[in-house]
BAZAVO-975260 format. One record per atom (N, C-alpha, C): x, y, z. Coordinates in steps of 0.2 Angstrom, whole numbers, plus 5000, padded with zeros to 4 digits. Atoms other than C-alpha are relative to their C-alpha. Example, Ala and Ser with C-alpha at 12.3 -4.5 7.8 and 13.67 -1.06 7.14 Angstrom:
500449945000 506249785039 500450065000 499649944999 506849955036 499650055003 
REM end
This chain:
500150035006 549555275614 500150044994 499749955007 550355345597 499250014996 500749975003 548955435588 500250034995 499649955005 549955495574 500349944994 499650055005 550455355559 500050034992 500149975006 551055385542 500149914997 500150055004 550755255527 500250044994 499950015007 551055225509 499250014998 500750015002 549555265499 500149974993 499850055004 549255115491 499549965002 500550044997 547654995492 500249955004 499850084999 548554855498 500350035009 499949964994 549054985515 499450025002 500749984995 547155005518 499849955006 500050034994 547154875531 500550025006 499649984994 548454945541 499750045001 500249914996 547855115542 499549995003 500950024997 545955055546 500249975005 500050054993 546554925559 500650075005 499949954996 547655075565 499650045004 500949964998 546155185567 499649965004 500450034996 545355045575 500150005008 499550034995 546554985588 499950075006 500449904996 546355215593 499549995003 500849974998 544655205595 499949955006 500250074995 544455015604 500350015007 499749974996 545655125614 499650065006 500449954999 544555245618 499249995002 500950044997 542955145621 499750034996 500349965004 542155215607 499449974999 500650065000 540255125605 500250004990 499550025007 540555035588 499450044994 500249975005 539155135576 500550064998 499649945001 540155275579 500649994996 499350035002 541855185576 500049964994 500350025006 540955095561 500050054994 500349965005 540355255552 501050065000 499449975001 542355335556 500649964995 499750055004 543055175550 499950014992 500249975011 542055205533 500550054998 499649955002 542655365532 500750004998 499350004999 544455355535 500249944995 499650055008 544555195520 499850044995 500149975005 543655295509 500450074999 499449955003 544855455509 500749984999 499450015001 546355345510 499949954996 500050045006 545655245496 500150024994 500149935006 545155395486 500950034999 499549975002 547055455488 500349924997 499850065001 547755265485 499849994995 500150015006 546855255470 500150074994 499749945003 547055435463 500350075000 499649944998 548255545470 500649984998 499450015005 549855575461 500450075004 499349924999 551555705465 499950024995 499649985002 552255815456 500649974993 499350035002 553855725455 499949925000 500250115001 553155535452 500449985008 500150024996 553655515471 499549965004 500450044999 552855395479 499350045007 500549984995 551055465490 500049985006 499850024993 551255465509 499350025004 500750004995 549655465521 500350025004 499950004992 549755535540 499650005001 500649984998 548355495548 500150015007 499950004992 548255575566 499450005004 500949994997 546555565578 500150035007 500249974996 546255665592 499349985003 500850004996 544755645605 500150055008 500249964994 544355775616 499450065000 500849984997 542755855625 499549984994 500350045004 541855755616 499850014989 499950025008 542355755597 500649974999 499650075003 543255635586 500550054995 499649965005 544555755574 500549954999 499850045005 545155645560 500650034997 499549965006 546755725549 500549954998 499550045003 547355645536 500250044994 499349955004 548855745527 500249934997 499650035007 549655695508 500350054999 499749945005 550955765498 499850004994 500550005006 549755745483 499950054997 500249935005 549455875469 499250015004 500649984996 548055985477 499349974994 500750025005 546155915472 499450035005 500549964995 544656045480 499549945001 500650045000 543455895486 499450074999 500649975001 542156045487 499950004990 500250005008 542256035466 500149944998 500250085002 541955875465 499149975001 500850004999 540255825458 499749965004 500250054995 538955765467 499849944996 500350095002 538355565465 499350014996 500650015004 537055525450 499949935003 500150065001 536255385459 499549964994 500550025006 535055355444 500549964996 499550045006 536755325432 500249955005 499650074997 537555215446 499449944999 500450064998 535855105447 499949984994 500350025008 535555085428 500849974997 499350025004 537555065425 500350024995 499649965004 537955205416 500850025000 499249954998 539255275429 500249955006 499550034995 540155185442 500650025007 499549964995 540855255459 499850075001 500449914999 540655455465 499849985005 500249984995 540155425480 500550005006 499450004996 541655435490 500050075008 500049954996 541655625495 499250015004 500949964999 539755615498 500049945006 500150044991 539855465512 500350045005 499650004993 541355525521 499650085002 500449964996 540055715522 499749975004 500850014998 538555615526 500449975007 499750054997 539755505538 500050055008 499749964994 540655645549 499550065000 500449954999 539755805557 500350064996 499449965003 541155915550 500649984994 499150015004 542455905534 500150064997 499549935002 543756045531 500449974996 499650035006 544756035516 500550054999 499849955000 546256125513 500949984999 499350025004 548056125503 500550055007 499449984996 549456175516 500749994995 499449995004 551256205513 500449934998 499750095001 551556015516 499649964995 500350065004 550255945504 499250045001 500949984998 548255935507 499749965006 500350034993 547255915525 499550004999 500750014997 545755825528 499749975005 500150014993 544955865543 499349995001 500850034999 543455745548 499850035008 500449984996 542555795564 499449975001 500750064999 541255675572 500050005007 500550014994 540155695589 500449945002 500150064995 540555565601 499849995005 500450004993 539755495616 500550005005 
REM end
């Protein structure tokens, strides 16, 4: 089974990738909280580039998500050619201003941590890789 797909990043392309990622896992027998809480993950960082990641050169932004499973972990890598953004500098979530409706949003980076056991972050010569890591049964 192909475990390697690249996409347009673009909200209206988050149902391919997600059902991509699904189709992997359902391939895998994965038990579904697991495949649930990867599923979150993997919309929320190709939503977060689909809604705010830009080139360089006004090209269009390109997703590859590939998923590996072996000795019991789940290794996520979703690679863009995106201008480099360090998630670790990106603030954390004011749930107080989200509840009163101050601020709106901010939780993105803070799920897909809580989500996975493991995220690496990190600008290669091709762009920027993020690599989730999650336990499996």
């Amino acid at each position: 089974m192909k475990e390697t797909n690249e996409f347009k990043a673009a909200v209206s392309e988050i149902p391919n990738i997600t059902a991509f990622a699904e189709r992997i896992m359902i391939h895998w027998h994965l038990d579904r909280s697991t495949a649930y809480d990867v599923l979150l993950a993997i919309d929320e960082a190709c939503t977060n580039l689909s809604t705010h990641a830009k080139t360089v050169s006004g090209e269009p932004v390109m997703i590859t998500l590939k998923m590996r499973k072996c000795f019991g972990f789940l290794c996520i890598r979703i690679m863009d050619n995106s201008i480099y953004y360090d998630i670790e500098k990106a603030p954390q979530p004011d749930i107080q201003k989200n509840l009163s409706g101050e601020k709106e949003g901010g939780f993105g980076i803070f799920l897909i941590k809580t989500l996975m056991d493991r995220v690496k972050y990190k600008r290669t010569n091709h762009g920027n890789l993020l690599t989730m890591i999650r336990r499996v049964r």
